[in-house]
N, C-alpha and C positions, 0 to 999 in steps of 0.2 A: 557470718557462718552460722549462728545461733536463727539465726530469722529462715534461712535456708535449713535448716534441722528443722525447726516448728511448721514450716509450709509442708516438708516431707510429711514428716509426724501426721498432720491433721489429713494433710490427702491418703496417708494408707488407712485411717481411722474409717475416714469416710466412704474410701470406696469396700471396707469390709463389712459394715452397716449396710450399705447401699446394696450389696452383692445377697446380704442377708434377708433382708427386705422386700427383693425380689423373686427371691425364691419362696418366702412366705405366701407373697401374693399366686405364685402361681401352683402350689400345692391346696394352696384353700381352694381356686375355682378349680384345679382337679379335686378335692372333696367334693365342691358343686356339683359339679359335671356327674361324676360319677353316681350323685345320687343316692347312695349306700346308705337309708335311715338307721340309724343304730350304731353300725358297726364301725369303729375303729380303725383307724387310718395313720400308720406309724411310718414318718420321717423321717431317713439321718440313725442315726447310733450315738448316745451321749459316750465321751471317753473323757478320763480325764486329763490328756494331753488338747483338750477345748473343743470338740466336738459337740454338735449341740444335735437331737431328737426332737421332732413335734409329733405328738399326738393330736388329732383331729376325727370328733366322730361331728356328721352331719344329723344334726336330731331331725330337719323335715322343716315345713311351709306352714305357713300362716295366714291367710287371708283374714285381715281385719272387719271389720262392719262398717271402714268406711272405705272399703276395698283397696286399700295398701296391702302390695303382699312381705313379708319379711321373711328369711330364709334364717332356720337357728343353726348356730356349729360352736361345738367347745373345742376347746384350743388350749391346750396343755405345754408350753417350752419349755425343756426339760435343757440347764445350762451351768454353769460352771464347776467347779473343780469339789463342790460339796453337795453338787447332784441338785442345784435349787429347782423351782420350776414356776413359771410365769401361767396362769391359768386364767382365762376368760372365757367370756359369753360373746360368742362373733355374732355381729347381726348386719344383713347382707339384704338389697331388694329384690324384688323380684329378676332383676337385668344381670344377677349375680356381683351388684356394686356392692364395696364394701360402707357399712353406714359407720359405726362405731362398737366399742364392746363394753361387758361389764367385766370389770375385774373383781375372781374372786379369790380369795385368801390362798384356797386350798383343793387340789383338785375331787376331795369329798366333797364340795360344795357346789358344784357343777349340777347341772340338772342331768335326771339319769332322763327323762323320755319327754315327748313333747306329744300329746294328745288335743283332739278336739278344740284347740286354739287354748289350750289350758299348758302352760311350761310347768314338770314337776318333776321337783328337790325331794327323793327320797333319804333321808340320814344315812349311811352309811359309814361313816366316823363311830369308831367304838366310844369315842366319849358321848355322843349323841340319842337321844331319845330311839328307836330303832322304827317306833309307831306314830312316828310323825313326817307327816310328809307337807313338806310348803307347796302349794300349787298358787300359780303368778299368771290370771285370767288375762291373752291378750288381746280378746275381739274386738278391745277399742283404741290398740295400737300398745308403745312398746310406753313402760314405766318411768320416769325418771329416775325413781329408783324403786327399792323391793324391800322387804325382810325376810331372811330365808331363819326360820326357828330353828335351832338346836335341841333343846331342851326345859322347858320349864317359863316358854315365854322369851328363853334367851338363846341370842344368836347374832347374824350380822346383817347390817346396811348396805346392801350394793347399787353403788348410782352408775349410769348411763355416762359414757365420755363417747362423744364424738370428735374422732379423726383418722 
């Protein structure tokens, strides 16, 4: 009986992850698709009865100097019962495959624009310097990882995970 409960258990787990999953994957290639550079792309309704919201703005293309093209999009999940929210850096190729992201702490850490193959971190976080801005050059592809400054030299680490 007990084994027949836990195979239940784990197949409703999985197919609600799985259900979730899928639909990630297909609201980002509609970010793709749609091509919207800047603008903000809202998913879902967070409720506190489990409802979960993604926020997706597509910042734009990148053509490297050794002609890799990388496609950037922030990605904001807004999820459980005390509002948390899951915030990365989506990095996508040019075929609209998904490569991997950076995850960052906080969705003030997200890069507000993506210019001339230059990705840039304006501060936005009231705790933060307001006149500094990180710019993360990627003509010669993506970083392993970064330092996005905060203030005074201080800030944080973001490395690259690919899956």
């Amino acid at each position: 009986m007990y084994i027949t409960q836990s195979l239940f258990a784990i197949f409703l787990l999985a197919s609600v992850f799985g259900k979730s999953q899928i639909n990630d994957n297909k609201i980002r290639l509609l970010t793709l698709q749609k091509g919207l550079t800047g603008k903000k792309l809202i998913f879902g309704k967070w409720t506190e009865k489990g409802d979960t919201e993604t926020h997706l703005t597509y910042l734009g293309t990148v053509k490297t100097n050794q002609g890799k093209t990388y496609k950037i999009m922030n990605s904001s999940w807004i999820w459980g019962l005390s509002r948390r929210a899951t915030n990365r850096i989506l990095i996508f190729n040019g075929e609209n495959q998904y490569l991997g992201n950076y995850p960052v702490a906080v969705d003030t850490d997200l890069p507000t624009k993506l210019m001339n193959k230059i990705l840039i971190f304006q501060n936005t976080n009231s705790q933060c310097n307001k006149n500094i801005a990180s710019k993360i050059n990627l003509k010669n592809g993506l970083p392993k990882e970064f330092f996005r400054e905060c203030t005074d030299g201080y800030g944080e680490i973001y490395s690259f995970n690919r899956f």
